[in-house]
C-alpha positions as CSV (number, residue, x, y, z in Angstrom):
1,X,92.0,-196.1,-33.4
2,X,92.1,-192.3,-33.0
3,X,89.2,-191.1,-30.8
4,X,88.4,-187.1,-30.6
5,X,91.4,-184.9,-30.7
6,X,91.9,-182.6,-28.6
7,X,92.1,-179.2,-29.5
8,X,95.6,-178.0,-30.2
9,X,97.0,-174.3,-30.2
10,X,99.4,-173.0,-32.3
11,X,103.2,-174.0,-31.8
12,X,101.5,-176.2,-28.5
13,X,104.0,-179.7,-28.8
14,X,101.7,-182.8,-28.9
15,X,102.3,-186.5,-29.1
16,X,100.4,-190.0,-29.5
17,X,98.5,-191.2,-26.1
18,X,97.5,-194.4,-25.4
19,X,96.5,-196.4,-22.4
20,X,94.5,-199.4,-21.7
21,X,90.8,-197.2,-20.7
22,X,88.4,-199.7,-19.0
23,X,90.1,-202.5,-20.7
24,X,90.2,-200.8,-24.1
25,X,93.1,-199.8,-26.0
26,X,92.7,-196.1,-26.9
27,X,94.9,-193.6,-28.6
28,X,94.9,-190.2,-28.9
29,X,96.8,-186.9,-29.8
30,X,97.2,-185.1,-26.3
31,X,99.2,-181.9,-26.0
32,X,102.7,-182.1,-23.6
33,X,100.6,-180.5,-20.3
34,X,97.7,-182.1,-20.8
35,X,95.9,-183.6,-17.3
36,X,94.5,-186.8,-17.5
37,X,90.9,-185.9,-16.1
38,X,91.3,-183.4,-19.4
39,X,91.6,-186.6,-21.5
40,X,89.5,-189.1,-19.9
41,X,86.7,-186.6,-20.6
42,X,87.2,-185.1,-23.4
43,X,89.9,-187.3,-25.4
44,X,88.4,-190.9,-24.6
45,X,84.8,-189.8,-24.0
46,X,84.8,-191.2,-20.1
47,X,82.5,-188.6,-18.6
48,X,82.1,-190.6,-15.2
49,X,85.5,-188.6,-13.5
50,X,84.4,-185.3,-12.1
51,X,85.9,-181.9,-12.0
52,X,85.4,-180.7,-8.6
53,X,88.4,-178.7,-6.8
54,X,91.0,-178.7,-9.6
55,X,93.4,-179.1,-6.4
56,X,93.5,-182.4,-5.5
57,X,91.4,-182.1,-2.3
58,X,87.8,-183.3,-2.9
59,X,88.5,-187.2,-4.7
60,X,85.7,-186.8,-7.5
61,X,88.4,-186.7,-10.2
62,X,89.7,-190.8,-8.6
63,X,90.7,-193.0,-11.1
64,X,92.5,-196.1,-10.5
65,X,96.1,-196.4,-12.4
66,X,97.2,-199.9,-12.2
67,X,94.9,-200.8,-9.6
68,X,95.8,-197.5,-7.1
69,X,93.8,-194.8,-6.8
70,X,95.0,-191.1,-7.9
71,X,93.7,-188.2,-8.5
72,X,92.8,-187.6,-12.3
73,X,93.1,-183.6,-11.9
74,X,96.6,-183.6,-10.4
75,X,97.7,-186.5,-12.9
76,X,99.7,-185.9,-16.3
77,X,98.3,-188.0,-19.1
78,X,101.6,-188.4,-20.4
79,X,102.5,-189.9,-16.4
80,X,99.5,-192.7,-17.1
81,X,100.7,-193.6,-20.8
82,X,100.5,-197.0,-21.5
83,X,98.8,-197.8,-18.1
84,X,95.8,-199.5,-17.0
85,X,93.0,-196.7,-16.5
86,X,90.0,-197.9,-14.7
87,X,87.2,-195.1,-14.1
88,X,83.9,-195.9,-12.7
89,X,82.2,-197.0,-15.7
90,X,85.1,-199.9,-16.0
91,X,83.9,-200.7,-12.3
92,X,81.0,-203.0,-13.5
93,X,80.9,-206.7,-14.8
94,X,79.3,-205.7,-18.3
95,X,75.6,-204.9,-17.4
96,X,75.7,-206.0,-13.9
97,X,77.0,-203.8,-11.3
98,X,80.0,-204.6,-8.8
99,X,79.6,-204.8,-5.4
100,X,79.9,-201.3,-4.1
101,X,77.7,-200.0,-6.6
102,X,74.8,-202.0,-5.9
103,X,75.2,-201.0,-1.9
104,X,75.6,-197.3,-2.7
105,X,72.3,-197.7,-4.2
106,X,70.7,-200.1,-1.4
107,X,72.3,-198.0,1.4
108,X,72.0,-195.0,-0.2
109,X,75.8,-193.8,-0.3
110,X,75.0,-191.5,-3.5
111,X,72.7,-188.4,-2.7
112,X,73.5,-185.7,-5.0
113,X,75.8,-188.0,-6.6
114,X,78.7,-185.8,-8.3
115,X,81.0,-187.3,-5.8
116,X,80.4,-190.8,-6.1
117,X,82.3,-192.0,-8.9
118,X,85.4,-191.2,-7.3
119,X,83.6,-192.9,-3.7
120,X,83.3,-195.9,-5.6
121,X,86.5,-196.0,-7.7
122,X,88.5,-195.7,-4.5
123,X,85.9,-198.1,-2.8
124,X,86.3,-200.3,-5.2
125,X,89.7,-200.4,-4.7
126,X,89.7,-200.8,-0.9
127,X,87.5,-203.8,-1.6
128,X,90.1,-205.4,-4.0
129,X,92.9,-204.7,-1.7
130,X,91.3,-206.1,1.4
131,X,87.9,-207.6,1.1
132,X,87.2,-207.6,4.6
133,X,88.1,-204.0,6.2
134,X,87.0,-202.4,9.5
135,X,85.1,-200.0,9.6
136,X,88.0,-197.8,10.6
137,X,89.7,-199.1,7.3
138,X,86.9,-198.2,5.7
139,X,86.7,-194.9,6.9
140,X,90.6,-194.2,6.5
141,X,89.7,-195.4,2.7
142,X,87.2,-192.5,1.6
143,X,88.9,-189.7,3.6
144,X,90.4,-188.1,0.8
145,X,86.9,-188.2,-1.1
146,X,84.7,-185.1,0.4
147,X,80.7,-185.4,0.5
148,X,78.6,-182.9,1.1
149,X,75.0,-184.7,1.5
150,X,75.6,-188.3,3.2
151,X,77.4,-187.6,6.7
152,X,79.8,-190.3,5.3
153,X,77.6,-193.0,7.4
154,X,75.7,-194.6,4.7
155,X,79.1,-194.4,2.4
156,X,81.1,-197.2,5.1
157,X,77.5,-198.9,5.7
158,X,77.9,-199.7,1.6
159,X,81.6,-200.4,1.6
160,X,80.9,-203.0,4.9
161,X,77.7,-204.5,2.7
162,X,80.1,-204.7,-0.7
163,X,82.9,-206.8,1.5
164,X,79.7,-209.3,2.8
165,X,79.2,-210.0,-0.2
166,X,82.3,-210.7,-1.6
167,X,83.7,-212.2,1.0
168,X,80.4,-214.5,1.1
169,X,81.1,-218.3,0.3
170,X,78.6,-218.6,-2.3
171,X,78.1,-215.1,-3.9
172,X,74.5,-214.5,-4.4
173,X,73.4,-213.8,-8.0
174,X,73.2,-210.2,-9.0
175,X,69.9,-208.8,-8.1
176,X,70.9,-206.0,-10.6
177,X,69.2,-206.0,-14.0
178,X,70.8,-205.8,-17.2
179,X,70.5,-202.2,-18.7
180,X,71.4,-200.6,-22.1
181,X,74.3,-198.9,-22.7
182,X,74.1,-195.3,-22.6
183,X,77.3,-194.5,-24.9
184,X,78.1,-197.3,-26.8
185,X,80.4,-196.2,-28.8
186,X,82.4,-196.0,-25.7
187,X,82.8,-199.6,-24.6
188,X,81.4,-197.8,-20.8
């Protein structure tokens, strides 16, 4: 399946693209240079991956690649071919959300919320890496993701509620309510 093409210039060399994006096959025609933010966005139709710095310095662009977080903005496409993309609409369990999303809301991680995706793709991570971090984990975690409206304080009071509960012995049920999908045609 061929999703929007990117716009291509004149004598510009392009190729086929395809990764595994929030556990769905996708393929598209990417030019050579192409960054992968570029093609989440406009390519796939992910919109959840921010452009903030362009320079790798302020973490809204995280994606996970195989699990690891990196930075979308400073990523080739082409370097992420055939990969396992997850961005922050992959992060929940069909219409119920995972862990850290649900305390970002209760603890009120998210103010302004352009940064969180990123927060919570590289949270998200932490959490499936080691369920039960310190606080100073936690806080060595997020420090490549900048905030300007939290303090950072109610970001590792969300990651330390996430690890609670799933490191809990009986996981409660989700308290979070099933919601449309707002871009279907997406799979998000």
């Amino acid at each position: 399946m061929v999703a929007h093409p990117l716009p291509v210039e004149n004598g510009v060399s392009t190729r086929s693209w395809s990764a595994s994006v929030n556990g769905r096959n996708r393929q598209i025609i990417i030019r050579d240079h192409d960054i992968l933010l570029d093609v989440l966005r406009d390519g796939v139709g992910t919109l959840g991956a921010k452009r903030g710095c362009d320079m790798g310095t302020c973490g809204c662009c995280s994606v996970l690649i195989d699990g690891k977080p990196k930075l979308s903005c400073m990523t080739l496409a082409v370097e992420a071919e055939g990969c396992e993309i997850t961005t922050v609409e992959g992060l929940a369990d069909g219409h119920h959300l995972h862990p850290i999303q649900a305390m970002f809301a209760e603890c009120g991680g998210s103010q302004c919320g352009f940064c969180t995706p990123g927060f919570l793709v590289v949270c998200a991570a932490l959490l499936e890496s080691n369920p039960s971090p310190s606080r100073e984990e936690a806080q060595d975690a997020i420090e490549g993701n900048l905030c300007r409206c939290t303090g950072y304080q109610q970001i590792v009071d969300s990651i330390m509620e996430a690890s609670e509960i799933i490191t809990s012995e009986e996981r409660p049920v989700s308290n979070t309510r099933p919601a449309s999908n707002p871009h279907p045609e997406y799979g998000g």
